[in-house]
C-alpha positions in Angstrom: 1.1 23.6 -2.3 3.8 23.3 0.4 6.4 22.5 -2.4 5.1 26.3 -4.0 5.3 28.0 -0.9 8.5 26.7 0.4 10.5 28.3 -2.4 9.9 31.3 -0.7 9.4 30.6 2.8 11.3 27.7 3.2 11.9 28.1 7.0 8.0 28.4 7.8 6.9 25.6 5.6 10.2 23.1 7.5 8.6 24.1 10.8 5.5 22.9 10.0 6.5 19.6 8.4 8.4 18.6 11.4 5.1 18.9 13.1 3.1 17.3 11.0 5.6 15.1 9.5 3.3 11.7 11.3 0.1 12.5 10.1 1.8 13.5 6.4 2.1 10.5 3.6 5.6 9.9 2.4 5.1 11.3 -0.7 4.0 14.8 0.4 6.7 14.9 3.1 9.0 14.5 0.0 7.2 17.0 -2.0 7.0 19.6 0.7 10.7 19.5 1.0 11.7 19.4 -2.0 12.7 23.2 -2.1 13.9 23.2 1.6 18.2 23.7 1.7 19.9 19.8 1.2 21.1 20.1 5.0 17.8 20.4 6.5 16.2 17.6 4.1 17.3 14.9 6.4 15.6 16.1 9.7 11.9 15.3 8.7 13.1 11.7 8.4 14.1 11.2 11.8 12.3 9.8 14.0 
């Protein structure tokens, strides 16, 4: 659902994976930014 929604509201969708990004499995981080631009892709990842 994130990966649908972030096609269009890309910006929304990154905000909220930053904040959930801990309580998120690896694999639907990965989906849910899957749409987001390359240079913000990285910043989920930190720690």
């Amino acid at each position: 659902m994130l990966k649908v929604v972030s096609e269009s509201h890309w910006d929304e969708v990154f905000d909220f994976v930053v904040h959930y990004k801990n309580a998120m499995s690896q694999t639907t981080l990965r989906y849910a930014i899957e749409k987001i631009p390359t240079y913000l892709r990285i910043y989920p990842y930190k720690a």
